[in-house]
C-alpha positions as CSV (number, residue, x, y, z in Angstrom):
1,X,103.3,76.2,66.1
2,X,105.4,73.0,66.2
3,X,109.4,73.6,66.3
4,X,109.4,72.0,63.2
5,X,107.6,74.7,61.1
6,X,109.7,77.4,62.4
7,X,112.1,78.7,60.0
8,X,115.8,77.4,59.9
9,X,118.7,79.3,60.5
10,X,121.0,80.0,57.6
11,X,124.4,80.9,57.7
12,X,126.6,82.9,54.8
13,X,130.1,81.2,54.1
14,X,132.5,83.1,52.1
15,X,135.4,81.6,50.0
16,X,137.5,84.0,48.7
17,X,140.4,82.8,46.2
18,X,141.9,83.6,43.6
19,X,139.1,84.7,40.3
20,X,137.1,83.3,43.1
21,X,134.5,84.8,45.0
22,X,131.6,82.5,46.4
23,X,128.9,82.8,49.3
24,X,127.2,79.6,49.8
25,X,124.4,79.0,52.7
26,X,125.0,76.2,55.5
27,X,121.7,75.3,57.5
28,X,123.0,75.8,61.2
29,X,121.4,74.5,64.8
30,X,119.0,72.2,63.2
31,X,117.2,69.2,64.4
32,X,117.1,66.4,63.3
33,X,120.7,66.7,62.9
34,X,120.6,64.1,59.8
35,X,118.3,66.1,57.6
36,X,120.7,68.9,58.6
37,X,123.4,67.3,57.0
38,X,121.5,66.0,54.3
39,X,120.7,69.6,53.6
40,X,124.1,71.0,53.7
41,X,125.8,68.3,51.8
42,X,123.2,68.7,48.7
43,X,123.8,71.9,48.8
44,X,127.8,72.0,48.8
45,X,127.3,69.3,45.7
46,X,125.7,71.7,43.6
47,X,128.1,75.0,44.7
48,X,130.9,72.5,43.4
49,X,129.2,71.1,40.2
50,X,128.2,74.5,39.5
51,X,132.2,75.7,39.8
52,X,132.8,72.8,37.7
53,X,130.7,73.0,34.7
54,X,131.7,76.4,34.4
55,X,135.7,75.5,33.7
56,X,136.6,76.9,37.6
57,X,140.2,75.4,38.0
58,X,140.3,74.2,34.5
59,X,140.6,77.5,32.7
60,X,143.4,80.0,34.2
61,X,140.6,82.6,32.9
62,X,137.6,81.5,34.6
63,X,136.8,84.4,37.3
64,X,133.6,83.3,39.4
65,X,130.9,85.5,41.4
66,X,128.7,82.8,42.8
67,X,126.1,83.9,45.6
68,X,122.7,82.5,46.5
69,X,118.8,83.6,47.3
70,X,116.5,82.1,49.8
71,X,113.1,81.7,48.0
72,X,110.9,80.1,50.9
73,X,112.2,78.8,54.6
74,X,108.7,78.1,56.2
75,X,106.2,75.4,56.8
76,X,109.1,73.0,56.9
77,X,110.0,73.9,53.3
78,X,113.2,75.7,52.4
79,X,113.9,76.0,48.5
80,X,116.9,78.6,47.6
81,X,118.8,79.2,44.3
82,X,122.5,79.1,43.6
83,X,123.7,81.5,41.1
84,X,126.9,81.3,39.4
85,X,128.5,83.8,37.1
86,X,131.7,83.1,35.2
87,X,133.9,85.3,32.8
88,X,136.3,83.9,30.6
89,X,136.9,86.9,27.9
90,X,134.6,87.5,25.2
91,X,131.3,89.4,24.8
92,X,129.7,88.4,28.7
93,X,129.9,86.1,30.9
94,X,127.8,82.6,31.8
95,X,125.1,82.5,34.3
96,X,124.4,79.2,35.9
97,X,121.3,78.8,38.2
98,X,121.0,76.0,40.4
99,X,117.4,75.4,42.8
100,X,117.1,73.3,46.0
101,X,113.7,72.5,47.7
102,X,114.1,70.7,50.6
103,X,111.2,69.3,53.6
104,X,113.8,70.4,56.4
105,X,112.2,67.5,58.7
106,X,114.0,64.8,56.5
107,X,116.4,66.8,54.8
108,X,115.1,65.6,51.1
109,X,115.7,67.4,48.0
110,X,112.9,67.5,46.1
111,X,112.8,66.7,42.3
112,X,110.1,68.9,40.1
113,X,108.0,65.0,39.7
114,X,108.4,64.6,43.0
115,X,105.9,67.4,44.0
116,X,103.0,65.8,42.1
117,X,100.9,62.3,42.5
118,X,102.6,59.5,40.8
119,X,101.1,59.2,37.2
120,X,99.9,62.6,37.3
121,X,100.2,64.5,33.6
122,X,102.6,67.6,35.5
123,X,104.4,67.7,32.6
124,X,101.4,68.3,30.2
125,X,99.6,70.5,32.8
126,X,102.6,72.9,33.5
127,X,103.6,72.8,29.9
128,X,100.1,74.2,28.7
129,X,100.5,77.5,31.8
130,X,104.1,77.5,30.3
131,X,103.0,77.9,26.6
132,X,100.0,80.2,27.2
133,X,102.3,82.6,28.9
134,X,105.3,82.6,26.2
135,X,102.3,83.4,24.0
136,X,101.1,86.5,26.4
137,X,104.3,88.2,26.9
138,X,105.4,87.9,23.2
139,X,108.4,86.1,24.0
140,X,110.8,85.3,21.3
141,X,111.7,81.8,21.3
142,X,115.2,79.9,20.1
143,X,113.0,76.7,19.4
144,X,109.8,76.3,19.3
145,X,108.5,75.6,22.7
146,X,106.6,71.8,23.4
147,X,107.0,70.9,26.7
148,X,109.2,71.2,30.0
149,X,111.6,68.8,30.9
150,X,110.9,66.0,33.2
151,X,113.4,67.9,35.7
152,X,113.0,71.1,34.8
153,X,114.2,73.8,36.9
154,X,111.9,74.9,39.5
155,X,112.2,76.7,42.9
156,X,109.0,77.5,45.7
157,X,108.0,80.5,46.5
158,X,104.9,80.6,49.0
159,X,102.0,79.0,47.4
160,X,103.3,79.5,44.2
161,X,105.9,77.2,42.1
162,X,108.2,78.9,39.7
163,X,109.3,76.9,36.4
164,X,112.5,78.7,34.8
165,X,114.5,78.0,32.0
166,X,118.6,78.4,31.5
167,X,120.4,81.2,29.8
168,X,119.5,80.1,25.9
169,X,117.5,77.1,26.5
170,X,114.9,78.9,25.1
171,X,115.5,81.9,24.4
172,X,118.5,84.3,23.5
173,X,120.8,85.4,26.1
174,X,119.1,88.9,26.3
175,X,116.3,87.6,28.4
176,X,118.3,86.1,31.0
177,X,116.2,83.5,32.9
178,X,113.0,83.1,31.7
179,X,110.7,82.9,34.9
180,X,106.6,81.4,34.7
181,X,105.4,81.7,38.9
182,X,102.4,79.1,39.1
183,X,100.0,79.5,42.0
184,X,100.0,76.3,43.2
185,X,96.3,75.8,43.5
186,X,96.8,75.8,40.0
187,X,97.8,72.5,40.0
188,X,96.3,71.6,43.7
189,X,94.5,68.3,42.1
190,X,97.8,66.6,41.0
191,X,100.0,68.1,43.9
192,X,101.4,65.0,46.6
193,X,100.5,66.2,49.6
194,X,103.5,65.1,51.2
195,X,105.6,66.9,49.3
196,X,107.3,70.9,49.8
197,X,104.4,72.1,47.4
198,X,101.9,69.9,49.5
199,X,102.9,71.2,52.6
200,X,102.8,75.0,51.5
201,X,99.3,74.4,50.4
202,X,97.8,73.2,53.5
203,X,96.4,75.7,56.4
């Protein structure tokens, strides 16, 4: 097994302030050190743009819980979620969901096109599995369901990729995130090999 495809080692940091609670995961004792830090500073970004859009230090009555989840950390692909749930009074609180998938050799973050062959119809093709499935588990919709976004939201899991949608961006709150796992041989014909789905797919 080359180093490379080993897993990497995640550390837990902890801020505790005040109506602040927040774990957030540094990638530790990694090489090459400048996909390490490629890693690490992606994923601060998002922990503060995720504190940000939900009013933290702009609103006296913004209390934060934000933790993560580590969704795959093999065959030099780590993908992980950042959650982020803020109260501010009133009926319940706002959950924000963030997803990073990285190739640890380079340290990239990987957008959703990114993971397919350039000119590839992935939004058509993921659209259709996305529709047909709405349709299966007699989901309710806000608005009438056409397509994903170009950058919709997406994490890896193994061989599978999982397309989810935001707290009322189709549906009503009462769903929570609305999750649609894709095997990835699924999509194998259209998916860059190069890419964290590629690389999950091969062996």
């Amino acid at each position: 097994m080359k180093e490379l495809d080993r897993p990497v080692s995640i550390q837990t940091y902890k801020v505790l302030r005040n109506k602040l609670n927040l774990l957030y995961p540094a990638v530790i004792h990694h090489t090459p050190l400048k996909a390490q830090e490629a890693m690490n500073k992606a994923i601060v970004d998002a922990v503060n743009k995720q504190l940000h859009d939900q009013g933290y230090g702009q609103n006296p009555m913004t209390d934060v819980t934000a933790f993560y989840e580590l969704k795959n950390n093999q065959r030099s692909v780590l993908s992980l979620s950042l959650i982020n749930y803020a109260f501010s009074g009133g009926a319940h609180g706002m959950t924000l969901q963030k997803s990073l998938t990285f190739n640890t050799e380079t340290g990239k973050n990987y957008t959703l096109a990114e993971q397919f062959k350039p000119g590839s119809d992935y939004i058509g093709r993921i659209s259709a599995i996305v529709a047909e499935e709405i349709k299966r588990r007699d989901i309710t919709l806000l608005v009438d369901f056409k397509t994903i976004r170009p950058d919709q939201d997406y994490y890896i899991a193994d061989k599978s990729i999982v397309i989810y949608f935001q707290l009322y961006e189709i549906a009503a709150y009462v769903y929570g995130f609305l999750y649609f796992p894709i095997s990835a041989y699924a999509l194998q014909d259209i998916v860059a090999e190069d890419s964290p789905l590629g690389l999950m797919l091969m062996g």
